[in-house]
C-alpha positions in Angstrom: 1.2 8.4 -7.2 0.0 12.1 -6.9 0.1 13.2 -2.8 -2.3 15.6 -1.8 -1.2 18.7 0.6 -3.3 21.9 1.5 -1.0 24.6 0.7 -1.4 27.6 2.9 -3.6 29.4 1.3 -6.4 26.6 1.5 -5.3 26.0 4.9 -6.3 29.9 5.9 -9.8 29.4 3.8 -10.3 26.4 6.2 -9.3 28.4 9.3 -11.6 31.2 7.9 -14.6 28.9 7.7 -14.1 27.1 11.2 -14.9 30.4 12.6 -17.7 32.0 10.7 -19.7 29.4 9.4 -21.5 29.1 7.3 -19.6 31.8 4.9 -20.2 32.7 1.4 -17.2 32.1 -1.3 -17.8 36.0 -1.2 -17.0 36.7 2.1 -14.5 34.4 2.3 -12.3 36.1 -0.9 -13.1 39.5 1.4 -11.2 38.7 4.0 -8.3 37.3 1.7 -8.1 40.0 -0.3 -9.1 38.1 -3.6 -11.5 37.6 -6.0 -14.2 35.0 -5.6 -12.8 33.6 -9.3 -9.2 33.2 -7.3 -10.6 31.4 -4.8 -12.6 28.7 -7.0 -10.1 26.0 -7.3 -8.8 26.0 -3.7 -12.6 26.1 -2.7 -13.4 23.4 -5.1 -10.4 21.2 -4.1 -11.2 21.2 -0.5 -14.7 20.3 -1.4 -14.3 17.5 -3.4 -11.5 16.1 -0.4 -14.8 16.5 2.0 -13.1 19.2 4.3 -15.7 21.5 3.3 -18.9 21.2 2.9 -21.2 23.8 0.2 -24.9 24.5 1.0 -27.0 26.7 -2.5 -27.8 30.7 -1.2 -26.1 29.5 2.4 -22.6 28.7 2.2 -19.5 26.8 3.4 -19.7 24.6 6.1 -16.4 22.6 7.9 -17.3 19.3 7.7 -15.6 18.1 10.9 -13.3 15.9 8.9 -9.7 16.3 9.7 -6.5 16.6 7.9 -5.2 13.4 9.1 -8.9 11.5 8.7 -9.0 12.8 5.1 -5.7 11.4 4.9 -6.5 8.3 6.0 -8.9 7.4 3.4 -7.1 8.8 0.7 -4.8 6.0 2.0 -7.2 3.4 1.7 -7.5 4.9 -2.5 -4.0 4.0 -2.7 -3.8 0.9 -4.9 -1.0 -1.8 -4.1 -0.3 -1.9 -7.3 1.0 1.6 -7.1 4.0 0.9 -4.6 4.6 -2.7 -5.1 8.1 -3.9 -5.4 9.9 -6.7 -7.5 9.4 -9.9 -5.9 12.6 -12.2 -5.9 11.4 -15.7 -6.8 12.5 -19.0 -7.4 10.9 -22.8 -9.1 10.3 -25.2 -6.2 13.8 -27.5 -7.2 16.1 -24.5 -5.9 18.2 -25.9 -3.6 17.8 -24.2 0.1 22.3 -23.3 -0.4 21.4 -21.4 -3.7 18.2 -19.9 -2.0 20.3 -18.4 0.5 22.6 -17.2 -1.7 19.4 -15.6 -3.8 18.1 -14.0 -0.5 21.2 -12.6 0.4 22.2 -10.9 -2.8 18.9 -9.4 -3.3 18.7 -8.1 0.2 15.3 -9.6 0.7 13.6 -11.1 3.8 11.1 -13.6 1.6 11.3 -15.4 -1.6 8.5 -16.7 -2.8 8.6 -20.1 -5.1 6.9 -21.3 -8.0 6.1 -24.1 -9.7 5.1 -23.7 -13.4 5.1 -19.9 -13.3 2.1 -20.2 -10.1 2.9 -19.5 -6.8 3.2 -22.5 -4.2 5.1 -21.4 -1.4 7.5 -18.8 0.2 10.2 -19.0 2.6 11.4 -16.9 5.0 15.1 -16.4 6.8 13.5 -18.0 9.5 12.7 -21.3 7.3 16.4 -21.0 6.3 18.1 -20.5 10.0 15.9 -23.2 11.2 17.1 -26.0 8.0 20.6 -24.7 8.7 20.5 -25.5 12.1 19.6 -29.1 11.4 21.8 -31.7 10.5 21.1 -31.4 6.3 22.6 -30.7 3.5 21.5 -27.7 1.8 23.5 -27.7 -1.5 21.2 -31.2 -2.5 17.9 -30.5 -0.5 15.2 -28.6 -2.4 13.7 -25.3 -1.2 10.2 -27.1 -1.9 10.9 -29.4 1.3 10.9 -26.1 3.8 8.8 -24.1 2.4 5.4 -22.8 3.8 2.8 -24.1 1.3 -0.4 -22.9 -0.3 -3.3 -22.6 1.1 -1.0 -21.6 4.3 0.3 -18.0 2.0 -1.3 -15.1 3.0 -1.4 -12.6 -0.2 -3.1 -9.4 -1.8 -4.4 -8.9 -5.2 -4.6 -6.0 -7.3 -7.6 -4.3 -6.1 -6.5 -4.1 -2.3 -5.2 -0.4 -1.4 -1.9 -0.7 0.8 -4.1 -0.3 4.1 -5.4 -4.0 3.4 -2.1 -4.9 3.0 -0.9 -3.6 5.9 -4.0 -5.0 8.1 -2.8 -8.2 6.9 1.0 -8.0 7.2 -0.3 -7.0 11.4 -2.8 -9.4 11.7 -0.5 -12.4 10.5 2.8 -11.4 11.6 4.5 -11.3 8.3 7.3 -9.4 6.7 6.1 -8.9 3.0 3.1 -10.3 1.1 3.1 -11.4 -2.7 1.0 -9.2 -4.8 -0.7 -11.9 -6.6 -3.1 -12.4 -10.1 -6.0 -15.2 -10.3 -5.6 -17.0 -13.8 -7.5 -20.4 -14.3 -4.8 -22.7 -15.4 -5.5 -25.5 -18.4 -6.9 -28.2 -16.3 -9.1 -25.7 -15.3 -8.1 -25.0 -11.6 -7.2 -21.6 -9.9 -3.8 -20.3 -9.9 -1.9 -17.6 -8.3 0.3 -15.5 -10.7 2.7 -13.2 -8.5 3.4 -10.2 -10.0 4.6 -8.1 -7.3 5.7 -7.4 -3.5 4.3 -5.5 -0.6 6.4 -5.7 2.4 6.6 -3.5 5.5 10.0 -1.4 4.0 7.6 -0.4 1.4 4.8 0.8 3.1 7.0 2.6 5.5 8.5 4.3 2.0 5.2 5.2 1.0 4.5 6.9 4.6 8.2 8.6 4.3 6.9 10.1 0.9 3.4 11.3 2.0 5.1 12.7 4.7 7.8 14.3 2.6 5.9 16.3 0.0 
């Protein structure tokens, strides 16, 4: 996943245009001391990120667009199929004692389950305080019996960009969402295939890295 960053030469163009527009790519390799050839890609590069804006025989105009709103929609371009994460998974006869076990080794805070290879629910610590709590015994009694069932999952597919994710992850008070595939299965129903993980520790790693480089 490439990260885009003026570097401080592009950043002194746009400081350059702010104040005299509109400027020619002429004027504005004057005052850098470089040739207009120089100047081309970093010109070009803020163009195309809609910083700038280039008018024939007139010149460069700021769009009005900020770092941080440029940002954000390059955001919104970043697929969740770029930063998803294993999912930890399990059929729907796992008992809830070796579910547990699964969560805690893999230092998860969701595991979704599966029945035939499709997804049919997930279940949360919450799910497994809650069954512990009770008077049952959780070495016989199968994951399938606590679980939170479809239609009831909330998901994203390949297409979404991690913003959707994170929308949904708010708007549903979730920790993690299975990224998820749409196959038609033999009988000829829909099914949910999950091939991946977006959860709030990623998305908060991707933010760390954008905010790194």
């Amino acid at each position: 996943m490439a990260i885009i960053q003026l570097s401080k030469r592009q950043m002194e163009i746009l400081d350059i245009v702010k104040e005299n527009q509109p400027i020619t790519s002429e004027h504005i390799a004057d005052r850098i001391n470089l040739t207009r050839a120089t100047l081309r890609p970093d010109l070009t590069i803020l163009t195309m990120m809609g910083i700038l804006e280039a008018r024939p025989k007139v010149g460069y105009y700021y769009s009005g667009k900020s770092l941080i709103s440029v940002m954000g929609s390059f955001i919104k371009n970043i697929s969740v199929m770029d930063v998803k994460s294993i999912p930890v998974v399990v059929s729907e006869d796992t008992t809830v004692y070796d579910a547990i076990v699964t969560m805690f080794l893999e230092d998860t805070g969701n595991i979704y389950v599966q029945n035939k290879g499709y997804l049919s629910g997930v279940v949360s610590r919450k799910d497994f305080i809650k069954i512990t709590l009770g008077n049952h015994d959780i070495k016989t009694l199968p994951v399938a019996m606590i679980m939170t069932r479809m239609p009831n999952i909330v998901y994203c597919e390949p297409g979404e960009s991690i913003f959707d994710a994170a929308v949904k992850i708010i708007d549903h008070q979730v920790d993690s969402l299975p990224v998820v595939e749409k196959v038609n299965d033999n009988d000829g129903s829909e099914k949910l295939k999950v091939i991946g993980k977006i959860s709030k520790t990623t998305i908060t790693k991707m933010m760390v890295k954008i905010g790194n480089d």
